[in-house]
C-alpha positions as MATLAB code, in Angstrom:
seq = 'XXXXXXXXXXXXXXXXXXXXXXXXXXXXXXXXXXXXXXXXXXXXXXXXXXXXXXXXXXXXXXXXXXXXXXXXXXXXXXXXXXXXXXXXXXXXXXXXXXXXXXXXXXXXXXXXXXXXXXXXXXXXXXXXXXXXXXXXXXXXXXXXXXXXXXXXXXXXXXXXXXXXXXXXXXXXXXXXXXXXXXXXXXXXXXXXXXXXXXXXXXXXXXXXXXXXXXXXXXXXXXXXXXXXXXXXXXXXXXXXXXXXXXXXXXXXXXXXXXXXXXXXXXXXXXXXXXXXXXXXXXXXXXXXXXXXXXXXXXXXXXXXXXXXXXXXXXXXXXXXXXXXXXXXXXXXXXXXXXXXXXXXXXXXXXXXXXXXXXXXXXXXXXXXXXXXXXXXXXXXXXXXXXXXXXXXXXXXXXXXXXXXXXXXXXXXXXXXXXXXXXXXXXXXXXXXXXXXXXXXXXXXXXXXXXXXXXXXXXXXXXXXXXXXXXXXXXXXXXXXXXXXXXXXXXXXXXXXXXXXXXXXXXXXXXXXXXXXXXXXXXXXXXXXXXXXXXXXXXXXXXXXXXXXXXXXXXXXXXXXXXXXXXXXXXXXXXXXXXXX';
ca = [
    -130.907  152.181  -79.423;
    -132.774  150.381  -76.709;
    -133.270  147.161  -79.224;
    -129.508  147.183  -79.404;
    -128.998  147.380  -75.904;
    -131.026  144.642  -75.095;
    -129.441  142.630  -77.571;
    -126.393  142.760  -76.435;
    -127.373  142.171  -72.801;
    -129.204  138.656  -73.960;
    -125.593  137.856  -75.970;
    -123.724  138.809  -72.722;
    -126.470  136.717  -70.652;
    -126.397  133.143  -73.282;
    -122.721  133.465  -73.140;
    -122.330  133.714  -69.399;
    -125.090  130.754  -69.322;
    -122.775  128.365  -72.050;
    -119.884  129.308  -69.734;
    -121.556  128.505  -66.495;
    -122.482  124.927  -68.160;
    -119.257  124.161  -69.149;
    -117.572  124.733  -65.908;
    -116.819  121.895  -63.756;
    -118.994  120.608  -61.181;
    -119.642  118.690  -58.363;
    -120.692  114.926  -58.988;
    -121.772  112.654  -56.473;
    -121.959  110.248  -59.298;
    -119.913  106.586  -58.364;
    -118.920  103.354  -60.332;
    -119.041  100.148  -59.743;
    -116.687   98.823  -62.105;
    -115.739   95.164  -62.736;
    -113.751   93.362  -64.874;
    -110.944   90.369  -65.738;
    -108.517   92.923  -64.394;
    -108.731   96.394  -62.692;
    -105.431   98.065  -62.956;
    -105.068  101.004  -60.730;
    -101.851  103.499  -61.601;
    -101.922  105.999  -58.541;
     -98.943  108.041  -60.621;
    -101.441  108.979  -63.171;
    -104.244  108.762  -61.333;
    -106.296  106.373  -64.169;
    -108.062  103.125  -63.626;
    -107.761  100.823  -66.760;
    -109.718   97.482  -66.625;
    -109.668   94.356  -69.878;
    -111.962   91.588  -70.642;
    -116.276   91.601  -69.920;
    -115.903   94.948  -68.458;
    -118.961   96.180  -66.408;
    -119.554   99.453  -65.409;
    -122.443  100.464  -62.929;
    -123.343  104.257  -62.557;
    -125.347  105.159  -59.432;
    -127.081  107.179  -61.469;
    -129.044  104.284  -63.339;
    -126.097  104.000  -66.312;
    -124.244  100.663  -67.005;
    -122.279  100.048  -69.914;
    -120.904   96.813  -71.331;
    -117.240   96.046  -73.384;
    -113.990   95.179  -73.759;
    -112.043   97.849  -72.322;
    -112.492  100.609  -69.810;
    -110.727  103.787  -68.872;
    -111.218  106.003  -66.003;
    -109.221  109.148  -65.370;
    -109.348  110.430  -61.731;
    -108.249  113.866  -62.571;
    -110.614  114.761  -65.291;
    -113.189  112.745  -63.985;
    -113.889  110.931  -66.890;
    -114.893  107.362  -67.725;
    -114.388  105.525  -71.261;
    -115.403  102.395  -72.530;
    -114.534  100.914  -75.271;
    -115.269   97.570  -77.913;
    -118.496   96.067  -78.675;
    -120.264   98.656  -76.468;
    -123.548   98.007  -74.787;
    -124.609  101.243  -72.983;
    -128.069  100.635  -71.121;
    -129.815  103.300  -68.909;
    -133.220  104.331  -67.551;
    -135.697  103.689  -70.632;
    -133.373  103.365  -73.451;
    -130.702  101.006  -74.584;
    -128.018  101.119  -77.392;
    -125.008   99.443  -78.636;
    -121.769  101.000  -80.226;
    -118.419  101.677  -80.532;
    -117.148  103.936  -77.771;
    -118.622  105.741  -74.823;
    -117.191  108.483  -72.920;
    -118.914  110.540  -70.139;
    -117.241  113.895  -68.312;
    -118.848  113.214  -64.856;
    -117.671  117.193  -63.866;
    -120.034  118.146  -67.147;
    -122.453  115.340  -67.138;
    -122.389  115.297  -70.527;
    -121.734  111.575  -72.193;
    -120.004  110.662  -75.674;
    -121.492  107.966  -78.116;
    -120.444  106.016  -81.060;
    -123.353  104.224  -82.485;
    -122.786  101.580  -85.335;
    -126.184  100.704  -86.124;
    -128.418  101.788  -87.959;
    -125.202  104.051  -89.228;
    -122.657  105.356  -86.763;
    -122.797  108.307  -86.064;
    -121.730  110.826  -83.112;
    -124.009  111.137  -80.343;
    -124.102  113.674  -77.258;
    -126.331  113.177  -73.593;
    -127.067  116.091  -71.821;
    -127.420  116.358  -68.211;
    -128.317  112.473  -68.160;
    -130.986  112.211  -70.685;
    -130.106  109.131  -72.270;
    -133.582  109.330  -74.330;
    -132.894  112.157  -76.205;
    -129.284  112.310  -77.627;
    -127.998  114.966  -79.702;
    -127.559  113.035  -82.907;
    -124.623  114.382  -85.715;
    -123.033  116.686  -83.097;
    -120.089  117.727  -83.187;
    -117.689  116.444  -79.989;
    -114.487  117.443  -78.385;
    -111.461  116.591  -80.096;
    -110.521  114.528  -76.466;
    -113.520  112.607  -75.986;
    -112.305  109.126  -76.044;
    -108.390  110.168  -75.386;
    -106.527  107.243  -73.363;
    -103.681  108.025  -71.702;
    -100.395  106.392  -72.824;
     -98.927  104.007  -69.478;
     -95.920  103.089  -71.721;
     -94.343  100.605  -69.673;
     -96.069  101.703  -66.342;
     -96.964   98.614  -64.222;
     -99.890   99.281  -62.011;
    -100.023   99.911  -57.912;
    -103.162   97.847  -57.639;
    -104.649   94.775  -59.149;
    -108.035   93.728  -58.970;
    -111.065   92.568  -60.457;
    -113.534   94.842  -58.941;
    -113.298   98.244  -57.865;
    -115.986  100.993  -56.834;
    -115.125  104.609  -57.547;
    -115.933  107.594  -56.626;
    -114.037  110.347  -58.885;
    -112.897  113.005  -56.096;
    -112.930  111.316  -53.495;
    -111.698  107.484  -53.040;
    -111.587  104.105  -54.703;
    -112.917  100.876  -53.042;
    -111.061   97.430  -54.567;
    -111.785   93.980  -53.759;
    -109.274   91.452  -52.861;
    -106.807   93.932  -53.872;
    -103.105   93.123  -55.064;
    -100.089   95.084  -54.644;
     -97.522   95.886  -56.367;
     -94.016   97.352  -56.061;
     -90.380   97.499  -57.705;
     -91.829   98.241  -61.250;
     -93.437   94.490  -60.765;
     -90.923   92.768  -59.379;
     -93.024   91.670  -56.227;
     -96.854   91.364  -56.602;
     -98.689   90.233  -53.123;
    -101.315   87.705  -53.067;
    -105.013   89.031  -53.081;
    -105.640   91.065  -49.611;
    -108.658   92.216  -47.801;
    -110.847   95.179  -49.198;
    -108.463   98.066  -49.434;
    -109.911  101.801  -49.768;
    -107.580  104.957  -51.158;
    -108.748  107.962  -50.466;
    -107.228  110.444  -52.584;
    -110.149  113.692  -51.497;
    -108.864  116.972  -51.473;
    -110.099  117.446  -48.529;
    -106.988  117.734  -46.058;
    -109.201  116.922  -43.147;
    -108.998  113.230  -43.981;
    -104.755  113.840  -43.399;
    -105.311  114.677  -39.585;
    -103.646  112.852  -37.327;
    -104.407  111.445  -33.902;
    -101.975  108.668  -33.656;
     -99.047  109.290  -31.101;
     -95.626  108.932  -32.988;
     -94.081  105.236  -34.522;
     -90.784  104.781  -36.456;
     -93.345  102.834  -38.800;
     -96.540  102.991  -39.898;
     -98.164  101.497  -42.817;
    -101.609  102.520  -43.135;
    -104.400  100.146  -44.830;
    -107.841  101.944  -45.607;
    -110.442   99.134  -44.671;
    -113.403  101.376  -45.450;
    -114.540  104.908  -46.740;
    -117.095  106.984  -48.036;
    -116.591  109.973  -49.555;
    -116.977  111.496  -45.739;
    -115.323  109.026  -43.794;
    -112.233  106.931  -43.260;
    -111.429  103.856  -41.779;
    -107.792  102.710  -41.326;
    -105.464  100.271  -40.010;
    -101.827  101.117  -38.909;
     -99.547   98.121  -39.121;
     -96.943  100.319  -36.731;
     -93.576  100.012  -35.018;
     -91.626  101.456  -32.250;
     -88.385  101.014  -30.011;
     -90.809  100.136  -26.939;
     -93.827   98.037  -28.439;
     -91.866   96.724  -31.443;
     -94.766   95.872  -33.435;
     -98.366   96.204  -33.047;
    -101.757   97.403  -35.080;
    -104.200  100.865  -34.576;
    -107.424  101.732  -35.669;
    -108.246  105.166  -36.785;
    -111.435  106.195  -38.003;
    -112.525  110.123  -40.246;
    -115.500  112.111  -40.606;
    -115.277  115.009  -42.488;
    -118.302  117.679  -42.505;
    -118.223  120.103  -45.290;
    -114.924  121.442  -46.155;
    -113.492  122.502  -42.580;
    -115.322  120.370  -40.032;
    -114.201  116.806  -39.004;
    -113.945  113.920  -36.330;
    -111.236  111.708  -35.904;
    -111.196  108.738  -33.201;
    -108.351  106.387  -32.943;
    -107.112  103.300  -30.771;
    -103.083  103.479  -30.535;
    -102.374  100.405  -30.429;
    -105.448   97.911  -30.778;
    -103.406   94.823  -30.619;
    -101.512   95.181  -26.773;
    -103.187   96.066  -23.150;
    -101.569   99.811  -22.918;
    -103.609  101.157  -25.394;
    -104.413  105.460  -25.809;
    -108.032  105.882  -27.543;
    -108.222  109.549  -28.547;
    -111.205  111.952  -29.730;
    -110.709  114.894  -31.934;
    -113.020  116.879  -32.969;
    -113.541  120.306  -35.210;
    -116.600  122.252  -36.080;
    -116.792  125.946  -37.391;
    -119.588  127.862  -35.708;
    -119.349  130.691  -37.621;
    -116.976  132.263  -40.347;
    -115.183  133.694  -37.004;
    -115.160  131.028  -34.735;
    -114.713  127.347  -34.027;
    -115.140  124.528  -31.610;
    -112.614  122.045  -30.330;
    -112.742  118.856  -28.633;
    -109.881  116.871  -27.562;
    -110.470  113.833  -25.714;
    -107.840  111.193  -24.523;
    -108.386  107.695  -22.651;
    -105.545  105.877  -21.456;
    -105.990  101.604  -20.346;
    -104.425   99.175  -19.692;
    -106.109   96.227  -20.924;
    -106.330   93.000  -22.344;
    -108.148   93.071  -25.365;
    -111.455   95.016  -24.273;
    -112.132   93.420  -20.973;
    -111.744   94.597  -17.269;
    -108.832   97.619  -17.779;
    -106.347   97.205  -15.003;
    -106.179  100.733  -15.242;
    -108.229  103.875  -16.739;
    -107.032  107.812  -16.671;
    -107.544  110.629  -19.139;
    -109.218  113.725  -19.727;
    -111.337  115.937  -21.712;
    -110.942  119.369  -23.092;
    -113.196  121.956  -25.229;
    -112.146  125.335  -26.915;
    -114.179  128.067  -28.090;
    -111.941  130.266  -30.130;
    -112.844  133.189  -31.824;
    -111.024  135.719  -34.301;
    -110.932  139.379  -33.098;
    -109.319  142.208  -34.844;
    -105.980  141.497  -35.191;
    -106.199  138.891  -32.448;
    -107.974  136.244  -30.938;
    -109.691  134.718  -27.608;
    -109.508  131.270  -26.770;
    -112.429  129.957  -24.091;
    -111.205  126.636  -22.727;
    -112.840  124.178  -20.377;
    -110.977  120.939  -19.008;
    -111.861  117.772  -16.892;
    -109.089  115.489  -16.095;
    -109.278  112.013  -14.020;
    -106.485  110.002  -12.669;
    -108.464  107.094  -12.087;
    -112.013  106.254  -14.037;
    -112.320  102.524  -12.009;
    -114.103  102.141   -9.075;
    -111.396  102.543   -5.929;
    -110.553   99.875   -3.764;
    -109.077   99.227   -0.589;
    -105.526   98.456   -1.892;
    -104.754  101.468   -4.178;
    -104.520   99.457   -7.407;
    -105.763   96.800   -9.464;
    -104.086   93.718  -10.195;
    -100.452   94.390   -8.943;
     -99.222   97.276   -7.366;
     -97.308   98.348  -11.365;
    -101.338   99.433  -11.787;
    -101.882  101.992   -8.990;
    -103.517  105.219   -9.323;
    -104.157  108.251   -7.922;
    -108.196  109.401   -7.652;
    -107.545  113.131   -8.609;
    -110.106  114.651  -10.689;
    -109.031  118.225  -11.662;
    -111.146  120.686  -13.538;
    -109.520  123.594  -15.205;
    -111.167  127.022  -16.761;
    -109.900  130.300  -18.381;
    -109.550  132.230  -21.354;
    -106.483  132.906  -23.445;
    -105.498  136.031  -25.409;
    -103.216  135.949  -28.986;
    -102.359  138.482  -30.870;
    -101.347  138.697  -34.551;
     -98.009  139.508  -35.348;
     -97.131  142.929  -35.838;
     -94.603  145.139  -37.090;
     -92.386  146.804  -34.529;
     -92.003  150.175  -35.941;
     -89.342  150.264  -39.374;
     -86.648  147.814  -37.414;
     -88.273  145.013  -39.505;
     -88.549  142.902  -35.937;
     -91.916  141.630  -35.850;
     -93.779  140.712  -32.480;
     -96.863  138.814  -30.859;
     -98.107  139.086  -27.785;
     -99.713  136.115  -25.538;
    -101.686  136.477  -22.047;
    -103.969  134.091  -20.530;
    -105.498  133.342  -16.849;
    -106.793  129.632  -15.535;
    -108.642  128.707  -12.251;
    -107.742  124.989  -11.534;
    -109.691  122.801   -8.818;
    -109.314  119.606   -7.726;
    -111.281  118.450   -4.151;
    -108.107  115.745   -3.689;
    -105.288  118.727   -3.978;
    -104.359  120.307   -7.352;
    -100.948  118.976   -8.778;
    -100.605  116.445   -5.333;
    -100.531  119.169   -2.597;
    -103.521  120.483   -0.093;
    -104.476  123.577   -2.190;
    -108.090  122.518   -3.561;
    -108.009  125.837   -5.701;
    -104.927  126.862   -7.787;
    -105.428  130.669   -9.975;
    -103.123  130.727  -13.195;
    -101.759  133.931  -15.070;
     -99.185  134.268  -18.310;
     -97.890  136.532  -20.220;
     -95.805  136.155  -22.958;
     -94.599  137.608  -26.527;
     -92.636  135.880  -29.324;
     -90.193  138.194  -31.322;
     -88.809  137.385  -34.570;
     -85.953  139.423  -36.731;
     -86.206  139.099  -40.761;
     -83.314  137.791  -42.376;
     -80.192  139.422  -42.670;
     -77.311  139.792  -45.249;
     -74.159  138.138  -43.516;
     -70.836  137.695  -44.740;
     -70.142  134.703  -47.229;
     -73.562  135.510  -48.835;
     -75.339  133.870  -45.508;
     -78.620  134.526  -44.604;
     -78.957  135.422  -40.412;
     -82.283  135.570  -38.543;
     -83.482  135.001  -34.997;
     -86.229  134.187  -32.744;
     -87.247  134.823  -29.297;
     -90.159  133.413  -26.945;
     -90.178  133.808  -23.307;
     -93.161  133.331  -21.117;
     -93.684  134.244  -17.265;
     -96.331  131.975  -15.892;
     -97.532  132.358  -12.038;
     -99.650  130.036   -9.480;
    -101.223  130.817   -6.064;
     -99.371  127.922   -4.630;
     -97.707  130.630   -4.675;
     -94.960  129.596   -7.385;
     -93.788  131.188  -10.419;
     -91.919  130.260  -13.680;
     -90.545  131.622  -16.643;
     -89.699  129.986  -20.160;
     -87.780  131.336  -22.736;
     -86.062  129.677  -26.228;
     -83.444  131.738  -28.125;
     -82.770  130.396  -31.983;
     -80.117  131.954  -34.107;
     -80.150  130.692  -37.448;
     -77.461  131.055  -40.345;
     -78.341  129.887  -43.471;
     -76.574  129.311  -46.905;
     -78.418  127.963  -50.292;
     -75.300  127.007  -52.518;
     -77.384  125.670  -55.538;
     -80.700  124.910  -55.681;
     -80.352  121.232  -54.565;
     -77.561  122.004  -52.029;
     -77.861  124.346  -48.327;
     -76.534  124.229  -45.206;
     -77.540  125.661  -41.416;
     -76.139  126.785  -38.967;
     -78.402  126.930  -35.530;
     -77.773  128.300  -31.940;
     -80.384  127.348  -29.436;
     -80.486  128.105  -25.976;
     -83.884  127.219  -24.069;
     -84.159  127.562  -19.814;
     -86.899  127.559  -17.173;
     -86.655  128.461  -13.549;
     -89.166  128.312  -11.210;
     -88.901  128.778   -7.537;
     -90.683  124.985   -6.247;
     -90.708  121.905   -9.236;
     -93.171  119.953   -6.925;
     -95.559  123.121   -6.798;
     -96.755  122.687  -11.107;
     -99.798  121.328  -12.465;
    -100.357  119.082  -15.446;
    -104.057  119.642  -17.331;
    -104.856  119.542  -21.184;
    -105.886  122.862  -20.740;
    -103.376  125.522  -22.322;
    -105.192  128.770  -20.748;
    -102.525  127.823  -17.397;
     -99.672  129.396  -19.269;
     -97.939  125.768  -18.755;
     -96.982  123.238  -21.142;
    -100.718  121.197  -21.711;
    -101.027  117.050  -21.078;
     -99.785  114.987  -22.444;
     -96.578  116.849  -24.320;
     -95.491  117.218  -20.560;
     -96.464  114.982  -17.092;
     -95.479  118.153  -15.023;
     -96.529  121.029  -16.893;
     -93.352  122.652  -17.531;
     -91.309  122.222  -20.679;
     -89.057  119.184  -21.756;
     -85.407  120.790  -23.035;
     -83.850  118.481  -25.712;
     -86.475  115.861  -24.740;
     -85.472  115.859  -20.686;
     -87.929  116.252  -17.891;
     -87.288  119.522  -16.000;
     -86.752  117.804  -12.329;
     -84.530  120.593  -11.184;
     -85.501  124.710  -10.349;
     -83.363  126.113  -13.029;
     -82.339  124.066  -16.028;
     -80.689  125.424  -19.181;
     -79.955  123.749  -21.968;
     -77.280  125.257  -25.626;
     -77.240  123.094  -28.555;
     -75.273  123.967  -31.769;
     -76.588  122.644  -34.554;
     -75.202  121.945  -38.092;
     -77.273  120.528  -40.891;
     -76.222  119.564  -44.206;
     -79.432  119.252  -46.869;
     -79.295  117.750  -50.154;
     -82.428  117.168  -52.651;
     -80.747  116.352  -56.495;
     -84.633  115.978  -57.396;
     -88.246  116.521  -55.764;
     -88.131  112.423  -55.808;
     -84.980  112.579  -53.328;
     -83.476  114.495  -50.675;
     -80.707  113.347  -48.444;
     -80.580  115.063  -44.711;
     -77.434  115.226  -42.082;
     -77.323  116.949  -39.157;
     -74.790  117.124  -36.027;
     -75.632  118.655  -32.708;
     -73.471  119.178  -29.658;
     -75.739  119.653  -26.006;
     -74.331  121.692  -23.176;
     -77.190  121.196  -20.434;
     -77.076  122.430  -16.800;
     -77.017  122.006  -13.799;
     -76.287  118.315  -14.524;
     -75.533  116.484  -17.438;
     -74.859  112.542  -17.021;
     -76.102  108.965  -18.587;
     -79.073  108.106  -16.452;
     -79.570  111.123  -14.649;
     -80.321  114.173  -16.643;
     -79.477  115.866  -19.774;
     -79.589  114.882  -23.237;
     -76.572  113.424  -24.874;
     -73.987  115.430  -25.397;
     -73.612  114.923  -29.082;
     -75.158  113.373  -31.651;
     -75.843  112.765  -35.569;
     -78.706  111.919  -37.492;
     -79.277  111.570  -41.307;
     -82.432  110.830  -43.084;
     -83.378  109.956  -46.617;
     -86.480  110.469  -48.045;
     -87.183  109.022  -51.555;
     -90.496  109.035  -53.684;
     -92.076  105.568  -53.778;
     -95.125  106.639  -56.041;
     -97.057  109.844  -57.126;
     -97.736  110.809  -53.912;
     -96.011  108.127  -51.916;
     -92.716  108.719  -50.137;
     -90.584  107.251  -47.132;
     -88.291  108.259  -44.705;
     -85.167  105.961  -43.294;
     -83.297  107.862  -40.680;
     -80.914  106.727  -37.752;
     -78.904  108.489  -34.978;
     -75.614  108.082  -33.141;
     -74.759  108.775  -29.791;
     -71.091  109.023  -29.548;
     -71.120  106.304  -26.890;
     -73.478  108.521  -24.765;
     -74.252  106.028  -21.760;
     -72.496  102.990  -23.890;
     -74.946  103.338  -26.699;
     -73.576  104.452  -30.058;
     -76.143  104.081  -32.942;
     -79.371  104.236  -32.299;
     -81.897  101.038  -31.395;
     -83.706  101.218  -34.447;
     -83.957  102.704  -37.945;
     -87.079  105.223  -37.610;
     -89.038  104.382  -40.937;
     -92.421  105.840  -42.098;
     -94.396  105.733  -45.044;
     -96.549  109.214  -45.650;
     -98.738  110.295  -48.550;
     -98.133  113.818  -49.554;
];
């Protein structure tokens, strides 16, 4: 009885061992692949290169012939025609070769002295399995039919999960109508790590991102970008990614004209409960990188930590108005570069709770709290007070959807917020959204919205502006004064309100395709007028975004204005290219 048992447990053990093998791994393994021509197809995600192809392992492999194959996805690579496969202390020549980088095992066709099948195991090209049997896909190439590539090159180095690297790199677009002339090194990173996606850049109607350099932990890009102010111009943004949540990202918006905004973000986990955050932000004005005319910013660092069913933020700012040396006439250059030599520091903790269920009545609610000491030796927010205390409190309450009539869907959301300062001021925030909702196919829905948003506050010269969101007020540089912008409007006045109805009209016929129109009508108080205040008071937008490639798509959208303060469409059409 105990043989038997034992004999199964060793069965149970060898299988769980084959199994364990012949799961995927991780493979730091990269290529260094050359050739007459690379052809990269980002839609399939497969490198094919023709003519004296060379391909360099970094693990000591390089194989010789006519044709080449890599697929991204499986991580495989598969060369083909008068094979010459060479690696550390052996060297053979052949048919076909195939290796599963996620396996490490290798494929071989050898012609002489017979041909045969061979199989490598865990890189031992001195011992292959001679006569084995292989997988039925070993040397599989997938059919491109009439595909035309995105890239064209004649050398390219790969890594398999996380990027490719190509040389003098030519593009490609409208099935092959236009092909561009050889460019600079270009890098696509394709890692599923969505670290690499986070953005520091502040918004353009344009961007065109060029990867200049990478590693499968870091990113370096160039924006070609555009905007209604600085028409066109070039960034720099640069990724480090550490493990699977950590990264870095530090960016120069834009590179190419003097008002330039160099940012710092960073992310590290310090625990499985807990995480640090560092935000920094430098704004100059400068030509090129000599003497700025002018030099402001801030930095700010979170601590936050999960509790149960909440969580604690610890947040620490330092803000400067000026970083230059003062002088005697308040501003460098011409008096457009003034400053002011404030220096505010900013502490507290914040408190968020998880939503929660209010009882059976299917509302749902979270609660928000949070208390800031501010100190500045010049006067916080411009007035004497060296010392300014912060409280909030706030909640956010959200209905589920309800059955309406007409087979509409109805739901609603609530946040309001009562901040107070020991100017002494106080303030309170709230937004109301109504939303009804109707999905009339499965490419076709419309929405109705009601939103109504306000904030009164007893003194609008009595705020402060910091990074740092444990003040209960809206954080730099989403506002200059701290309190909220309704429908894109500074809040100049004590008690602003602003009601928008909103209609929008969505229409996808495919995933590659969805159309977007939307009309809004703006009632804002206490005074809405061209040049003054208020948004305009009505307005339409549509948008279009199509697929481009695989994972390429843009958006073309424009606005009208209904000749709010003479101007009827829109300056510009807002364009951008994304990767998704």
């Amino acid at each position: 009885m105990k043989t038997a048992i034992a004999g199964i447990a060793l069965a149970l053990a060898s299988a769980l061992c084959a199994r364990a093998e012949q799961a995927p791994q991780h493979s730091s393994v990269t290529i260094d692949l050359r050739a007459q021509r690379v052809n990269y197809f980002s839609d399939s995600a497969t490198i094919q290169a023709r003519g004296d192809v060379v391909a360099a392992l970094s693990n000591g492999v390089t194989v010789r012939g006519d044709a080449c194959s890599i697929d991204l996805s499986l991580r495989r690579i598969v060369v083909a025609g008068h094979v010459r496969l060479n690696a550390p202390g052996a060297s053979y020549g052949g048919a076909a070769f195939a290796d599963f980088l996620a396996f490490r095992r290798a494929y071989f066709v050898p012609l002489s002295p017979t041909p045969d099948r061979w199989t490598f195991l865990n890189d031992d090209y001195g011992h292959p399995e001679k006569g084995r049997e292989m997988p039925g896909d070993a040397f599989f190439l997938t059919d491109l039919g009439d595909a035309r590539p995105f890239i064209v090159a004649k050398e390219a180095v790969i890594d398999p999960e996380n990027y490719v690297r190509f040389d003098a790199a030519s593009f490609v677009f409208l099935n092959g109508g236009i092909q561009t002339p050889a460019l600079p090194r270009y890098v696509r990173n394709f890692s599923h790590n969505q670290n690499f996606g986070v953005n520091s850049l502040a918004g353009a109607t344009y961007d065109i991102p060029y990867g200049i350099a990478g590693s499968s932990t870091s990113l370096d890009t160039a924006h070609f970008r555009y905007d209604q102010q600085r028409k066109t111009y070039f960034s720099f943004e640069h990724h480090s990614v550490f493990g699977q949540a950590g990264y870095a990202v530090f960016s120069v918006n834009p590179i190419t004209q003097p008002a330039k905004q160099w940012s710092w973000l960073t992310y590290l986990p310090t625990g499985t409960s807990s995480a640090l955050v560092f935000d920094a932000q430098l704004f100059t004005y400068q030509y090129g990188l000599i003497q700025p005319l002018s030099s402001n910013g801030f930095a700010d660092l979170r601590l936050t930590r999960a509790l149960r069913n909440s969580s604690v933020t610890a947040e620490v700012s330092q803000a400067y108005g000026n970083l230059l040396a003062p002088n005697d006439l308040g501003y460098y250059g011409d008096p457009s570069h003034s400053y002011t030599q404030n220096h505010p520091t900013t502490e507290g903790v914040a408190w968020s709770g998880y939503d929660q269920r209010a009882g059976r009545s299917g509302l749902t609610f979270r609660l928000l709290s949070g208390a800031g000491h501010t100190r500045d030796v010049f006067g916080v927010g411009g007035s004497a007070k060296r010392d300014v205390e912060s409280l909030y409190v706030g909640a956010i309450v959200s209905t589920p959807v309800y059955r309406a009539p007409w087979g509409t869907g109805l739901n609603g959301i609530y946040q309001g917020q009562h901040v107070w300062l020991s100017y002494p001021n106080s303030m309170d925030f709230q937004t109301v959204t109504v939303s009804e909702s109707k999905r009339f196919s499965s490419k076709f829905a419309l929405t109705a919205s009601w939103v109504f948003q306000s904030v009164i506050t007893r003194r609008v010269d009595e705020t402060l502006a910091s990074p740092n969101s444990s003040t209960g007020l809206v954080p730099q540089p989403a506002s200059p004064n701290g309190l909220p912008l309704l429908a894109g409007t500074l809040t100049a006045f004590p008690h602003v309100s602003n009601q928008a109805l909103v209609l929008t009209a969505a229409v996808a016929p495919s995933p590659a395709f969805q159309f977007t129109v939307s009309a809004q009508r703006n009632n804002y108080r206490p005074i809405q007028q061209p040049f003054v205040a208020g948004p305009p008071r009505y307005q339409a937008a549509a948008d279009i975004r199509t697929r481009l490639g695989k994972t390429l798509f843009v958006d073309i959208g424009r606005a009208y204005y209904f000749d709010w303060a003479g101007q009827r469409w829109s300056p510009a059409f807002s364009i951008q290219v994304s990767e998704q």
